[in-house]
C-alpha positions as CSV (number, residue, x, y, z in Angstrom):
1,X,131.3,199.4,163.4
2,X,131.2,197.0,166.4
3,X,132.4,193.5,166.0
4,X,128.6,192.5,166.6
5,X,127.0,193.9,163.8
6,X,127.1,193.7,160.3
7,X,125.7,195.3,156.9
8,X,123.8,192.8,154.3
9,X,125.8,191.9,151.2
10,X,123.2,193.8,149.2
11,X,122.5,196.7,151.5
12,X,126.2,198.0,151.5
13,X,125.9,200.4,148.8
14,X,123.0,201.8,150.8
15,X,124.6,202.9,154.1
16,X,123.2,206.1,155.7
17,X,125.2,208.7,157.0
18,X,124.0,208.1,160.7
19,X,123.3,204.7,161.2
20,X,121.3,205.6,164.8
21,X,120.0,208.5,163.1
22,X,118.3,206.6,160.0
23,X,117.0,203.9,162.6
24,X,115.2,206.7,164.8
25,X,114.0,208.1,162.1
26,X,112.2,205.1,160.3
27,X,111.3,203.6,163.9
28,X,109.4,206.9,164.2
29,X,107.9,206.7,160.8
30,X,106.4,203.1,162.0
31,X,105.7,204.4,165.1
32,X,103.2,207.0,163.4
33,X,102.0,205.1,160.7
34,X,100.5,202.6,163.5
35,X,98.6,205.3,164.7
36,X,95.9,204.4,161.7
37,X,96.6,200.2,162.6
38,X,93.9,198.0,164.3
39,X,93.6,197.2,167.4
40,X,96.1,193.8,166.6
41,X,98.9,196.4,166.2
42,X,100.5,196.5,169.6
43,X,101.9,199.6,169.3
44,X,98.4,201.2,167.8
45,X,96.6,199.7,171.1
46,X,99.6,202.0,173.3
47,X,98.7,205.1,171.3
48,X,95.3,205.2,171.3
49,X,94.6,203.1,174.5
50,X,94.9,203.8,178.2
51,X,97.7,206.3,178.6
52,X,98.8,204.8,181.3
53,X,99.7,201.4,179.3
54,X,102.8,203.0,177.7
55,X,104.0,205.1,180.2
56,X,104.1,202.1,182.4
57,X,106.0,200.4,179.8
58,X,109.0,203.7,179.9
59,X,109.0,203.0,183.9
60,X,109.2,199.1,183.2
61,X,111.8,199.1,180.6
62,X,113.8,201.7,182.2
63,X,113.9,199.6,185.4
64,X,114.9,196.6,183.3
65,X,117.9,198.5,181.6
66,X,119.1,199.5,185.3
67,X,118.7,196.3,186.9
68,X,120.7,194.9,182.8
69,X,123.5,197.7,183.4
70,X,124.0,196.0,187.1
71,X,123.9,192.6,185.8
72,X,127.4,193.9,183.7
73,X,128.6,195.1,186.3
74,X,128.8,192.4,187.9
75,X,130.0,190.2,185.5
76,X,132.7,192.4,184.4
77,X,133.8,192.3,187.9
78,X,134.5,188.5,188.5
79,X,136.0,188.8,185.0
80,X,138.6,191.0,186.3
81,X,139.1,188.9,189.5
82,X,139.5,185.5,187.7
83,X,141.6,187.5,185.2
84,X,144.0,188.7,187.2
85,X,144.3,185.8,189.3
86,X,147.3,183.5,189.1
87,X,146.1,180.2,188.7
88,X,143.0,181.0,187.1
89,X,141.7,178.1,184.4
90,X,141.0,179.2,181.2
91,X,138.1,177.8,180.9
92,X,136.8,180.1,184.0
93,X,138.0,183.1,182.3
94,X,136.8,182.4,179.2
95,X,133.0,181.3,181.0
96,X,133.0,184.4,182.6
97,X,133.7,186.5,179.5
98,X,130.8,184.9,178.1
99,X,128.4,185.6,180.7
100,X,129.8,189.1,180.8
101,X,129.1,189.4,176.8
102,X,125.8,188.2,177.1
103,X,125.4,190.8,180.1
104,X,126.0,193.1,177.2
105,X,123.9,192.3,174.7
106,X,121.0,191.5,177.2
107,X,121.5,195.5,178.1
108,X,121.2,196.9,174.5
109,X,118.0,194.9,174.2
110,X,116.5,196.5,176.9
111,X,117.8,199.8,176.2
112,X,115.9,198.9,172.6
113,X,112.8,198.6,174.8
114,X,112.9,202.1,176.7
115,X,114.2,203.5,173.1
116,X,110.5,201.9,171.4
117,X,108.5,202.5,174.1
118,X,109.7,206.2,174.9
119,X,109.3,207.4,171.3
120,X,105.6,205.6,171.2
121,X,105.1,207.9,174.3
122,X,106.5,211.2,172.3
123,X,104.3,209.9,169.3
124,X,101.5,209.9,171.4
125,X,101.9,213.4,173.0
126,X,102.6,215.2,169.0
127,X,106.0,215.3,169.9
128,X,108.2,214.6,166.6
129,X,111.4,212.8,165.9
130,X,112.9,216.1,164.8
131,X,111.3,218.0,167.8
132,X,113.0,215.6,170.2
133,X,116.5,215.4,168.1
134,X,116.0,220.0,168.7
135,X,115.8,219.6,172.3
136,X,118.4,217.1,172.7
137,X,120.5,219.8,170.3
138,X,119.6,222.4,172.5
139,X,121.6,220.5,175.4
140,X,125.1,221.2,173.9
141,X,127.7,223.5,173.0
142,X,128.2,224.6,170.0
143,X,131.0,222.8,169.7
144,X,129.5,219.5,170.6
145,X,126.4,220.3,168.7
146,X,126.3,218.9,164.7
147,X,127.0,222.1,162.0
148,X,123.0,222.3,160.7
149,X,121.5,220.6,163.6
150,X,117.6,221.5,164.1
151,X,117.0,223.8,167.3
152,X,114.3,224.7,169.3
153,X,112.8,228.7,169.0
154,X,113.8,230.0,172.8
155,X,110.0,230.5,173.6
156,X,109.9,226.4,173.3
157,X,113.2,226.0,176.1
158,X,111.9,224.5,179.0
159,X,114.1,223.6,181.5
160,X,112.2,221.7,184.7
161,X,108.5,222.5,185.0
């Protein structure tokens, strides 16, 4: 487990197998439930509104994790050149570590934005949680694929249009 998360004193006897995998799966459950939500549920309002609202929001978000991945970049990078310089104050080094941390975690939030807005967009289409997790399967080898994992039947293989 990373050094930036954590499991609730009272939750610990609870911990799923896949942590990703039981977070999918119960965004996904929301994700359909608010299908049947009024209009005040945002994510209702991109399922059953203009279609163009949430794939907009995929372009968006994806652009925002791109322009986030750059932003580490970058600060990784004068890291490593205030690091490795001699003569460097510590308090520089240690500034620029935190800007390049918060790089970080500004990243993952974005990434949790195309990762919402991407499964309302499958949720939209009748596309399943377990459907997706099959194609993604599909993708490996057998050797990189989980023993049990759901597949897609070959008639359902698409590869490009």
């Amino acid at each position: 487990m990373s050094e930036k998360t954590y499991i609730p004193a009272g939750e610990q006897g609870q911990v799923p197998a896949s942590q990703i995998g039981a977070t999918l799966e119960a965004l996904a459950g929301t994700i359909h439930a608010r299908r049947n939500a009024g209009d005040e549920s945002y994510t209702h309002r991109l399922l059953t509104g203009n279609a163009d609202s949430p794939l907009k929001k995929v372009v968006e978000e994806s652009n925002e994790v791109a322009l986030a991945a750059k932003d580490v970049e970058a600060a990784r990078a004068l890291l490593a050149g205030v690091s490795g310089h001699e003569g460097s104050h510590p308090g520089m080094v240690e500034a620029f570590a935190k800007q390049a941390d918060a790089a970080c975690d500004h990243l993952r939030y974005e990434a949790a934005d195309v990762v919402y807005h991407l499964l309302v967009v499958l949720e939209r289409y009748g596309i399943d949680i377990e459907e997706f997790a099959a194609e993604l399967n599909n993708r490996m080898t057998d050797e990189e694929r989980p023993a049990g994992a759901v597949r897609l039947h070959e008639e359902h293989v698409k590869r490009g249009k």
